[in-house]
mmJSON file of the N, C-alpha and C atoms, coordinates in Angstrom:
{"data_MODEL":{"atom_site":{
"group_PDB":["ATOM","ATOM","ATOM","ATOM","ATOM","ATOM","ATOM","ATOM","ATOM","ATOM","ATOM","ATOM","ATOM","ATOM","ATOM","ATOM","ATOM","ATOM","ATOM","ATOM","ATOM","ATOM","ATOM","ATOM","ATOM","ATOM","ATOM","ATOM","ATOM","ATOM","ATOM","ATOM","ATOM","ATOM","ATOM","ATOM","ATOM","ATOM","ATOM","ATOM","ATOM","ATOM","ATOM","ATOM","ATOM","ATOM","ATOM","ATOM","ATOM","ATOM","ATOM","ATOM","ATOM","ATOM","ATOM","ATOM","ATOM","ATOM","ATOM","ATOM","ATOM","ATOM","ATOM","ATOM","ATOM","ATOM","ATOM","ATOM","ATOM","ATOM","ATOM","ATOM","ATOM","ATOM","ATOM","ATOM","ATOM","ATOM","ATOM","ATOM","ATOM","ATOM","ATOM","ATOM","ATOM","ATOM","ATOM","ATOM","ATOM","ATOM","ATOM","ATOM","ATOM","ATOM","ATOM","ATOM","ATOM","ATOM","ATOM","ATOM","ATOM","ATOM","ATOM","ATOM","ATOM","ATOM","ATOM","ATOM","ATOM","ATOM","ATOM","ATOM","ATOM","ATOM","ATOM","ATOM","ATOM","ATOM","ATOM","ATOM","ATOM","ATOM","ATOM","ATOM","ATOM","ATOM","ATOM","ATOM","ATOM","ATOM","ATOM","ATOM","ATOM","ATOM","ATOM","ATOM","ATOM","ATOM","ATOM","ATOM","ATOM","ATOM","ATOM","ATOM","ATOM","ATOM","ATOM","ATOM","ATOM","ATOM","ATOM","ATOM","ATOM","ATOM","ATOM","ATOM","ATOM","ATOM","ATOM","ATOM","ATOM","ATOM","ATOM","ATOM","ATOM","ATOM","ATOM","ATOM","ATOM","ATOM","ATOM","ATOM","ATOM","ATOM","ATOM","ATOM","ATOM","ATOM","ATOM","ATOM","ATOM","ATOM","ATOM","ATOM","ATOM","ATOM","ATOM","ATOM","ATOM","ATOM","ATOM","ATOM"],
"id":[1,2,3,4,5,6,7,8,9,10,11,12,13,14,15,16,17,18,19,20,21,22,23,24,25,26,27,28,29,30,31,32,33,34,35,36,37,38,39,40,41,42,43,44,45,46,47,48,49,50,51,52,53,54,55,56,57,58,59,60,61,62,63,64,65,66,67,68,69,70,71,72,73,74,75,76,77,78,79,80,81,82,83,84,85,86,87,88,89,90,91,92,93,94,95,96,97,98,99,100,101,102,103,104,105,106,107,108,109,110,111,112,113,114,115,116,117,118,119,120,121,122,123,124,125,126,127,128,129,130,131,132,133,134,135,136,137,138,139,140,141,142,143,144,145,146,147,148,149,150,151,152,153,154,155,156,157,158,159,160,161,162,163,164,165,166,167,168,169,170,171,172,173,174,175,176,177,178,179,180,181,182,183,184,185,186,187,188,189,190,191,192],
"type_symbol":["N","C","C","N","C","C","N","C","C","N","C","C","N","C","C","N","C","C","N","C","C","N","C","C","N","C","C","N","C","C","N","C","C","N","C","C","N","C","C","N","C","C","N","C","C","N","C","C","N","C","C","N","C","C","N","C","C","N","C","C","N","C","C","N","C","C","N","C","C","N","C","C","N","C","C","N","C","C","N","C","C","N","C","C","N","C","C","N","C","C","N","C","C","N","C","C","N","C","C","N","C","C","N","C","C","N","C","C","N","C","C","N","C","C","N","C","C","N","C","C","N","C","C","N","C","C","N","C","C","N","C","C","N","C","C","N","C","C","N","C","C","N","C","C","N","C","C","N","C","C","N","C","C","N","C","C","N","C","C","N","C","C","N","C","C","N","C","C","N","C","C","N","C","C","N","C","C","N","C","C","N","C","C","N","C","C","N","C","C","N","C","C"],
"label_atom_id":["N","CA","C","N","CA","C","N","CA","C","N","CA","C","N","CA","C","N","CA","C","N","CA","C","N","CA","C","N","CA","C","N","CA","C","N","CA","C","N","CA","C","N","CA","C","N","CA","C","N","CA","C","N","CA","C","N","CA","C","N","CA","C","N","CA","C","N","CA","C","N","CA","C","N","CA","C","N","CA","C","N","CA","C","N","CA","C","N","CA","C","N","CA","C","N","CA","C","N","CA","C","N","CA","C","N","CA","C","N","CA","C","N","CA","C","N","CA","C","N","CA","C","N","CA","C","N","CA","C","N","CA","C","N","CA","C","N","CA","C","N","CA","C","N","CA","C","N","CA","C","N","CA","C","N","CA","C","N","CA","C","N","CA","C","N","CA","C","N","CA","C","N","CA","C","N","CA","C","N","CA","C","N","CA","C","N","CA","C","N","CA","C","N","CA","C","N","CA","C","N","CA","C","N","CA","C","N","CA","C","N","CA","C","N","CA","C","N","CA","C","N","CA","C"],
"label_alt_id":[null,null,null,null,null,null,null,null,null,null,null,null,null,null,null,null,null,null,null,null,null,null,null,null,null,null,null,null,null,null,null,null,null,null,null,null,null,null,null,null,null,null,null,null,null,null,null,null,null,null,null,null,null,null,null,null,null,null,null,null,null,null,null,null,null,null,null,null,null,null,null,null,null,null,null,null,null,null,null,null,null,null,null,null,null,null,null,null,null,null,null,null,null,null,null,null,null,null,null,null,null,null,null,null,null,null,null,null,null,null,null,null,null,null,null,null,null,null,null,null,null,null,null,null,null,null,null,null,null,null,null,null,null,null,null,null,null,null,null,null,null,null,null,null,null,null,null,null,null,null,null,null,null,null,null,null,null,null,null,null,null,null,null,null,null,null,null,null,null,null,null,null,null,null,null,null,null,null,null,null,null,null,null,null,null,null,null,null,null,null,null,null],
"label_comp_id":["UNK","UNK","UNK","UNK","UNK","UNK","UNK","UNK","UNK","UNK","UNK","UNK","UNK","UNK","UNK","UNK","UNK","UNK","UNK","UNK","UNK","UNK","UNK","UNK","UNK","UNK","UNK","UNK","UNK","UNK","UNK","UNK","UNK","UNK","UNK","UNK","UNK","UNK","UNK","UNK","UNK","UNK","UNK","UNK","UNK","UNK","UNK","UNK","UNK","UNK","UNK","UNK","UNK","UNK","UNK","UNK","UNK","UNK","UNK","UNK","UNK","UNK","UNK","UNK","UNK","UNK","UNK","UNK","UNK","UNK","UNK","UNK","UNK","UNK","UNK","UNK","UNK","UNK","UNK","UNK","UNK","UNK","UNK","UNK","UNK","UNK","UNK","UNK","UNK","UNK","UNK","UNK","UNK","UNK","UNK","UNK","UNK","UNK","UNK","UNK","UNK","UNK","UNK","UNK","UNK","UNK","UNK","UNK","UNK","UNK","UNK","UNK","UNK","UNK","UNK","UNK","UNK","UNK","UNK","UNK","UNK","UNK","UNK","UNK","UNK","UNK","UNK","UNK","UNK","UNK","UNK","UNK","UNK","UNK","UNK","UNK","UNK","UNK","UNK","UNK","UNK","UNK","UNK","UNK","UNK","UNK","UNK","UNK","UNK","UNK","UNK","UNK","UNK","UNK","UNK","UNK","UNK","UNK","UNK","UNK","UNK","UNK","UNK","UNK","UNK","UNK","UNK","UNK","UNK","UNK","UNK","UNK","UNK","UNK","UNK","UNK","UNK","UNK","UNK","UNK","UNK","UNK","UNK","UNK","UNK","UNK","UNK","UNK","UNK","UNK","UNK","UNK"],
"label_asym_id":["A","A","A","A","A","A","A","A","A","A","A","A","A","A","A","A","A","A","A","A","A","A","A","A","A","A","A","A","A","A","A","A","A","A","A","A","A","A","A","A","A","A","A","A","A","A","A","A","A","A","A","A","A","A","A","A","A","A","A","A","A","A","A","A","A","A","A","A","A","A","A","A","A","A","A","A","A","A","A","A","A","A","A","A","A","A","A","A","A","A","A","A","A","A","A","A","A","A","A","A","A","A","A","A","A","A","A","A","A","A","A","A","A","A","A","A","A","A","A","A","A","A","A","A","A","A","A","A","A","A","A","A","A","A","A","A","A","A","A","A","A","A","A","A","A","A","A","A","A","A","A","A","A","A","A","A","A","A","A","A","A","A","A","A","A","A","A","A","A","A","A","A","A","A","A","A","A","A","A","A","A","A","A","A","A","A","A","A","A","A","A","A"],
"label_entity_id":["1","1","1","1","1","1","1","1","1","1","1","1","1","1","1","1","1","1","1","1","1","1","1","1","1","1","1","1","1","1","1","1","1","1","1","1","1","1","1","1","1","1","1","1","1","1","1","1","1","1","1","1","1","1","1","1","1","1","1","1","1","1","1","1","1","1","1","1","1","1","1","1","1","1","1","1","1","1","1","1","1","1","1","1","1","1","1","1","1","1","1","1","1","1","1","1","1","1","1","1","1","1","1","1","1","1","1","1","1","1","1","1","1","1","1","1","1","1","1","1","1","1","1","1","1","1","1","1","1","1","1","1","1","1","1","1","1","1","1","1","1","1","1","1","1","1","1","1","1","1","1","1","1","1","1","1","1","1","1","1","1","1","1","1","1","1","1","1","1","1","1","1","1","1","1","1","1","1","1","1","1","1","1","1","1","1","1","1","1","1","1","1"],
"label_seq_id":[1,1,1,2,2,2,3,3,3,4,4,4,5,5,5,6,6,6,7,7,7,8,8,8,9,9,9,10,10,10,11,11,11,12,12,12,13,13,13,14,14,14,15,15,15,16,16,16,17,17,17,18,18,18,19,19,19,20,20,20,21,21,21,22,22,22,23,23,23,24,24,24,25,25,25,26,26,26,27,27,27,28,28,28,29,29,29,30,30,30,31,31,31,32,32,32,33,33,33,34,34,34,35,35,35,36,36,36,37,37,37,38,38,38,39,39,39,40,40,40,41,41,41,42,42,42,43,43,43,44,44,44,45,45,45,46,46,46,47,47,47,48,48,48,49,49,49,50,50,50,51,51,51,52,52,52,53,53,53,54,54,54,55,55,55,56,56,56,57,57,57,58,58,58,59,59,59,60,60,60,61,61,61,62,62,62,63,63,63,64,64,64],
"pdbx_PDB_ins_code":[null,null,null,null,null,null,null,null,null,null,null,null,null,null,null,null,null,null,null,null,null,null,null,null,null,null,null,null,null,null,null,null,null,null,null,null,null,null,null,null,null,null,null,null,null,null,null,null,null,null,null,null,null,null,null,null,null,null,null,null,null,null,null,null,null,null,null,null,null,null,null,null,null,null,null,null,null,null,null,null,null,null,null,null,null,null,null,null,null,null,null,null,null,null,null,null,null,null,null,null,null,null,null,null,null,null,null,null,null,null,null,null,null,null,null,null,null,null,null,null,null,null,null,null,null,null,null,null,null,null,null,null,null,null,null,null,null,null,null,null,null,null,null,null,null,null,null,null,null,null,null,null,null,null,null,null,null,null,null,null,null,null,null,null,null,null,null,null,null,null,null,null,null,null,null,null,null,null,null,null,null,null,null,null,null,null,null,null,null,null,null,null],
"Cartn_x":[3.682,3.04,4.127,3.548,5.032,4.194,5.01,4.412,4.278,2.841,2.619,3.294,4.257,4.913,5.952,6.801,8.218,8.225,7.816,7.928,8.625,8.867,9.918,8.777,9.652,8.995,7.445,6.762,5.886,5.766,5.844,5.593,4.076,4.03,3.124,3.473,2.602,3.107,1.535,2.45,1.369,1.602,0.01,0.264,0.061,0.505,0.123,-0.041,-1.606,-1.808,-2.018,-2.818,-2.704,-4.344,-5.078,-6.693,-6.916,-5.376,-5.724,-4.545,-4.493,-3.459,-4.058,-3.742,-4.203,-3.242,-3.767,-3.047,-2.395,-1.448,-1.419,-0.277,0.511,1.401,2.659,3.753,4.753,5.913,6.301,7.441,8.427,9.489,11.243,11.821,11.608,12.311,12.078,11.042,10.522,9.764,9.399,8.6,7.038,6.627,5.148,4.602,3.989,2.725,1.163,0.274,-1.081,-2.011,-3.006,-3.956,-5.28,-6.222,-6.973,-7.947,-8.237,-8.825,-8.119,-6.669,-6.372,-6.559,-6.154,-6.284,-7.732,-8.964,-10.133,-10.592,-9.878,-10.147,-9.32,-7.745,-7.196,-8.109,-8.514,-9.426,-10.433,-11.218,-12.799,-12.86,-12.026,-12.577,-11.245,-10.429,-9.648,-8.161,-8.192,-7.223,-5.49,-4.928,-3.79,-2.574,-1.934,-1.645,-0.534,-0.005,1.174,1.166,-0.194,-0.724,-1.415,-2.349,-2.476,-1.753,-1.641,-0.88,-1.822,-1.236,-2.191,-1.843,-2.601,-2.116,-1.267,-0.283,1.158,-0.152,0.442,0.222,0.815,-0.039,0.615,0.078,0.843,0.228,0.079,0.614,0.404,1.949,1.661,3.179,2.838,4.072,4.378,4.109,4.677,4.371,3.296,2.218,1.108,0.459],
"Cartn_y":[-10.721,-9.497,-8.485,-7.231,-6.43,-5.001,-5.066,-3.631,-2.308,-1.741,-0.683,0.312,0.351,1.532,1.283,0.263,0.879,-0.456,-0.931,-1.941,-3.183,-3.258,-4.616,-5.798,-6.996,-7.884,-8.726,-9.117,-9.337,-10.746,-11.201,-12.689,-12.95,-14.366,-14.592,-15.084,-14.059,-14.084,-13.844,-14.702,-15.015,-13.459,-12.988,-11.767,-12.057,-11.993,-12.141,-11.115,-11.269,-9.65,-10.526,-9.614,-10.188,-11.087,-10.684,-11.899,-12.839,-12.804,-13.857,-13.869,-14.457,-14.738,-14.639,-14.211,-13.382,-14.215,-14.362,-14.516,-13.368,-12.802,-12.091,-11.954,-10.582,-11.164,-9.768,-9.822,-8.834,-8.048,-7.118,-6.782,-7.125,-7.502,-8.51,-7.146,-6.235,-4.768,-3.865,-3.218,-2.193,-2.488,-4.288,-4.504,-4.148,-3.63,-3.119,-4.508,-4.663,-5.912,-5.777,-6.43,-5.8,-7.277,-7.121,-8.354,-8.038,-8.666,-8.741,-7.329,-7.466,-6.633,-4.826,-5.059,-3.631,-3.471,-4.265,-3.746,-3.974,-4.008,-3.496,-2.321,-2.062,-0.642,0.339,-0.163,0.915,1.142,0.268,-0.179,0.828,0.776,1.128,2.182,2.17,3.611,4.784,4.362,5.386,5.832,4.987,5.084,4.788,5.055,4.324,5.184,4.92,5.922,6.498,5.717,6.145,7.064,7.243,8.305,9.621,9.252,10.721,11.059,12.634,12.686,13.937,13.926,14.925,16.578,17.469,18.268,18.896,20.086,20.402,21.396,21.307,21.717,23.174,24.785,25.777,26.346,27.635,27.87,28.12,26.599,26.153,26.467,26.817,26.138,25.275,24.52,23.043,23.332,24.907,24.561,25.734,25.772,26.145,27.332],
"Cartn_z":[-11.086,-10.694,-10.343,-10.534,-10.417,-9.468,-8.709,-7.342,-8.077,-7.231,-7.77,-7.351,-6.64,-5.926,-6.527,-6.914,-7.012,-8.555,-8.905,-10.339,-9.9,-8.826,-8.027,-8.379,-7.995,-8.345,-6.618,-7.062,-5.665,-5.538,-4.919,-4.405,-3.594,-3.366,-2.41,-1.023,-0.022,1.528,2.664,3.244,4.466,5.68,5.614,6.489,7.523,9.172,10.3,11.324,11.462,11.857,13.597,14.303,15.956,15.655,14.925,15.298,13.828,13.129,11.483,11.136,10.305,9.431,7.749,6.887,5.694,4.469,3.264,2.011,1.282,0.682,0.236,-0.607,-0.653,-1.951,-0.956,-1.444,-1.175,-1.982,-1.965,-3.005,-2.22,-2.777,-2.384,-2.318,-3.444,-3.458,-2.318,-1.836,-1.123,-0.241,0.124,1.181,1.0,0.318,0.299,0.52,1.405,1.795,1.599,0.847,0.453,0.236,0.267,0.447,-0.715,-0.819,-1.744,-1.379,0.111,0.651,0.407,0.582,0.371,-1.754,-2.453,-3.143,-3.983,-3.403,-4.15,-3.563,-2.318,-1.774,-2.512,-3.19,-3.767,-4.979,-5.722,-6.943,-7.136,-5.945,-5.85,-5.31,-4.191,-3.549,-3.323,-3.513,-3.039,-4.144,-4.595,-6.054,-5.961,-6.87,-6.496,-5.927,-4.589,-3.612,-4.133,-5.735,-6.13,-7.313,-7.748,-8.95,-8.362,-7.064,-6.237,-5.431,-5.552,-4.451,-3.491,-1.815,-1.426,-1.572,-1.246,-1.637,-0.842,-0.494,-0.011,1.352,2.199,3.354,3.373,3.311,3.571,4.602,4.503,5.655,6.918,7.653,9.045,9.469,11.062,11.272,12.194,12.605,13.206,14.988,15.779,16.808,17.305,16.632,17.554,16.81],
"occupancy":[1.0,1.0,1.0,1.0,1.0,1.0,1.0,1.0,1.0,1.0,1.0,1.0,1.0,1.0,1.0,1.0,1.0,1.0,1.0,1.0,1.0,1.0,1.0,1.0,1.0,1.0,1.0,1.0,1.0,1.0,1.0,1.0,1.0,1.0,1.0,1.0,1.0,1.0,1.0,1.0,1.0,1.0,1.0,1.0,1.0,1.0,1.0,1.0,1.0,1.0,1.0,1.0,1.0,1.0,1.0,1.0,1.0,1.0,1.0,1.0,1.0,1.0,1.0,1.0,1.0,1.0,1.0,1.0,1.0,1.0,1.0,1.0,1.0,1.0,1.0,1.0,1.0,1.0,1.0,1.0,1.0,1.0,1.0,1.0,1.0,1.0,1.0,1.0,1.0,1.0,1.0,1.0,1.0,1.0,1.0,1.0,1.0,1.0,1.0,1.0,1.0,1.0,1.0,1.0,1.0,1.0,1.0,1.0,1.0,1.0,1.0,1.0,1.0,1.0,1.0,1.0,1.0,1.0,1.0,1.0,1.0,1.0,1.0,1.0,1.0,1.0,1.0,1.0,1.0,1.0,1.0,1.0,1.0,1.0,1.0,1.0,1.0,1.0,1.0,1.0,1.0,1.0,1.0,1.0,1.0,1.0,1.0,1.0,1.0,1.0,1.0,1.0,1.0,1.0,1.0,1.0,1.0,1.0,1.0,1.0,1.0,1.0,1.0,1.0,1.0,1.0,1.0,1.0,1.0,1.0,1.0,1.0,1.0,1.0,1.0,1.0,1.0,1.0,1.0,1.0,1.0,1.0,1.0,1.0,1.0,1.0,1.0,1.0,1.0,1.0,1.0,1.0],
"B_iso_or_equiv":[0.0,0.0,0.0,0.0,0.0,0.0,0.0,0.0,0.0,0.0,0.0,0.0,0.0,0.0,0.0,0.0,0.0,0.0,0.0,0.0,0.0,0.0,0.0,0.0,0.0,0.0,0.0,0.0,0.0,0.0,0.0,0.0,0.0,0.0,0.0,0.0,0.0,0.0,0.0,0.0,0.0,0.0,0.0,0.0,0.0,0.0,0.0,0.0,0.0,0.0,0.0,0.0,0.0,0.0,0.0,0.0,0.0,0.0,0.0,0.0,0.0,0.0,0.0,0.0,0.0,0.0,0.0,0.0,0.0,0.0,0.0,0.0,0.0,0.0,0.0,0.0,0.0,0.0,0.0,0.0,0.0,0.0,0.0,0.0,0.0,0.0,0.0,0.0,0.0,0.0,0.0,0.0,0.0,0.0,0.0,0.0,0.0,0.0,0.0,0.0,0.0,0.0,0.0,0.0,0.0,0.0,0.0,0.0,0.0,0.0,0.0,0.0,0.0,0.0,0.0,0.0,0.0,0.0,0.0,0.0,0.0,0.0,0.0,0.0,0.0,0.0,0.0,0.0,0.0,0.0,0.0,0.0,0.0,0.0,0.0,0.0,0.0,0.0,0.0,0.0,0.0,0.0,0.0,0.0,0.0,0.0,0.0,0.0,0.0,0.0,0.0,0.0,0.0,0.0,0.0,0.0,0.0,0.0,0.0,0.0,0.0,0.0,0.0,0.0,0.0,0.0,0.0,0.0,0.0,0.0,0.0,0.0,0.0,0.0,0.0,0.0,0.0,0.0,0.0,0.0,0.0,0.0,0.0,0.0,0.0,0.0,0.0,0.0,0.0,0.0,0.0,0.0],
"pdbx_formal_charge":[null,null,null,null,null,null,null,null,null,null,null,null,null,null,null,null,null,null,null,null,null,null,null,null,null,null,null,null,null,null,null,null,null,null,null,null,null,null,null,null,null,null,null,null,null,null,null,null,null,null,null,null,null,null,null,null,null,null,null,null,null,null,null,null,null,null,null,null,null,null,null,null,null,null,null,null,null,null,null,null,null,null,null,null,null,null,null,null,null,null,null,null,null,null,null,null,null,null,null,null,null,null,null,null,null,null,null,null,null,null,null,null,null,null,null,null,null,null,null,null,null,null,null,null,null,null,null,null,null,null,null,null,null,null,null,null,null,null,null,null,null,null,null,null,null,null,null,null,null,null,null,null,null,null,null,null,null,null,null,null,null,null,null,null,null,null,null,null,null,null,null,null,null,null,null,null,null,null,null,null,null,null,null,null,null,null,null,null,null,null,null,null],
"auth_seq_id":[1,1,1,2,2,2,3,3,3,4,4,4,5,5,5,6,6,6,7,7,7,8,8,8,9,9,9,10,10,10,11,11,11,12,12,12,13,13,13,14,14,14,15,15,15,16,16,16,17,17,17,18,18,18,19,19,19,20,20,20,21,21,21,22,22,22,23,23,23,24,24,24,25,25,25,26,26,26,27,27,27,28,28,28,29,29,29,30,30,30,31,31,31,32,32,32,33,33,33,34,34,34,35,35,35,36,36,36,37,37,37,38,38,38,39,39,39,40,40,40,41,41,41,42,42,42,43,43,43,44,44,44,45,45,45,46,46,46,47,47,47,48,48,48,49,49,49,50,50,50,51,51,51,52,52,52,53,53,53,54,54,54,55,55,55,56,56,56,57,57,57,58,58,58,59,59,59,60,60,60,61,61,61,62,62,62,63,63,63,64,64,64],
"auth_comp_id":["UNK","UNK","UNK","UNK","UNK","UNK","UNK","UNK","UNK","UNK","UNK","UNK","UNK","UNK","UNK","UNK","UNK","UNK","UNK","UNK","UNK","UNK","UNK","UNK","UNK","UNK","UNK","UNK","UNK","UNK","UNK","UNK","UNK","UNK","UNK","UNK","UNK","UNK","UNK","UNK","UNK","UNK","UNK","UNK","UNK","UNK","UNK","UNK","UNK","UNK","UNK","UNK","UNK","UNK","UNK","UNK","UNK","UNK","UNK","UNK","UNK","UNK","UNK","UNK","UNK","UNK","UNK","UNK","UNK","UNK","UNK","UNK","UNK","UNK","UNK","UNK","UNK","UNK","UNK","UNK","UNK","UNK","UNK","UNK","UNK","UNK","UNK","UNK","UNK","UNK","UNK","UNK","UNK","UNK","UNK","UNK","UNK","UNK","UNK","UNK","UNK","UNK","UNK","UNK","UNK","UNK","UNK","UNK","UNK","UNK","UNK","UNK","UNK","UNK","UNK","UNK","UNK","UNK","UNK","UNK","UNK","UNK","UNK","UNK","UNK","UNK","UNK","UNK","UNK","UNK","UNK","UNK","UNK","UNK","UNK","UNK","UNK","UNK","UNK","UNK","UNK","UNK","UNK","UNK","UNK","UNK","UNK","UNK","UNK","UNK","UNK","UNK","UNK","UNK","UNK","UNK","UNK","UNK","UNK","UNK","UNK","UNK","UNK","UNK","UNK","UNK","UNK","UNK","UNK","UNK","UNK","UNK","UNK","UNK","UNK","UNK","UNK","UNK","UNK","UNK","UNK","UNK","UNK","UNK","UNK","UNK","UNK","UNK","UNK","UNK","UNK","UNK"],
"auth_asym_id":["A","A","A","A","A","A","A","A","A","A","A","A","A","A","A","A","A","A","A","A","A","A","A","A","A","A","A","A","A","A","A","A","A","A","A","A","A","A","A","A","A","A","A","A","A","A","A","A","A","A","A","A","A","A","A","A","A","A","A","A","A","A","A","A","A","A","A","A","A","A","A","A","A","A","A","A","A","A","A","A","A","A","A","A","A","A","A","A","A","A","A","A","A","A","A","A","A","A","A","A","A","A","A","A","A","A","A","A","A","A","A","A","A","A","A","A","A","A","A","A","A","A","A","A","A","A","A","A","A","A","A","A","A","A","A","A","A","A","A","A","A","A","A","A","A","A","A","A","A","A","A","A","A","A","A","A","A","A","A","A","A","A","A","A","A","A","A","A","A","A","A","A","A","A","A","A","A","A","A","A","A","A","A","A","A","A","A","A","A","A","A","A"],
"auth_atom_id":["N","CA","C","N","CA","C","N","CA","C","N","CA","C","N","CA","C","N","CA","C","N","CA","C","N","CA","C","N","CA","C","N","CA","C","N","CA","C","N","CA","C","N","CA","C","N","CA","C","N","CA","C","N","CA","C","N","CA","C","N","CA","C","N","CA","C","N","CA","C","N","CA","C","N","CA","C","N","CA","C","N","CA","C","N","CA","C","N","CA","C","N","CA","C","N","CA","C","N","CA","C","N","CA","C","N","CA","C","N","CA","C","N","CA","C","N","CA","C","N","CA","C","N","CA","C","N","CA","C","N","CA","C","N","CA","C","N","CA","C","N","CA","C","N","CA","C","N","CA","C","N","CA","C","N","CA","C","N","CA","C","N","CA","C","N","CA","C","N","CA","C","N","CA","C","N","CA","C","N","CA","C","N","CA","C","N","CA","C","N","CA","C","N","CA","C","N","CA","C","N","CA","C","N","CA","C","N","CA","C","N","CA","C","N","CA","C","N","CA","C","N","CA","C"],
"pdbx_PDB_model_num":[1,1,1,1,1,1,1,1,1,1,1,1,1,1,1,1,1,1,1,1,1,1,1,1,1,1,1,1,1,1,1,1,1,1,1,1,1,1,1,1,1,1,1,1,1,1,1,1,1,1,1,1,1,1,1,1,1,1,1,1,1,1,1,1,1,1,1,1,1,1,1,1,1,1,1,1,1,1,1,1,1,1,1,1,1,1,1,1,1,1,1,1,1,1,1,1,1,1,1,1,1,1,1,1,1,1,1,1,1,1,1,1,1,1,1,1,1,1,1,1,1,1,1,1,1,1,1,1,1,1,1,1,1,1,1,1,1,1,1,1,1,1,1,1,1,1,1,1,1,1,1,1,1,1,1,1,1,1,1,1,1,1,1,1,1,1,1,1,1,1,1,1,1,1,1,1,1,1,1,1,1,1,1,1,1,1,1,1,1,1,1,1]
}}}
């Protein structure tokens, strides 16, 4: 399997969150960590975070 963010290679890794412990897989390159659960949400509902992007913030400024 090869990561959607950077093409590195992904393994399989145990996630340990504070109330489970999770199956999942990891990139060796860039660290990206993701589970079955994140990716049918990238899948289904929200798309892939490395093909959208949001749009540029104008406009605003930073203090107030």
């Amino acid at each position: 399997m090869r990561c959607a963010r950077c093409s590195g290679l992904v393994i399989p890794e145990r996630i340990y969150a504070t109330e489970a412990v999770y199956e999942g897989w990891k990139c060796i390159v860039c660290g990206e960590a993701f589970d079955e659960v994140v990716l049918h949400n990238r899948l289904n509902h929200f798309g892939s975070p490395t093909t959208e992007k949001r749009p540029a913030r104008r406009g605003r400024s930073m203090g107030g």
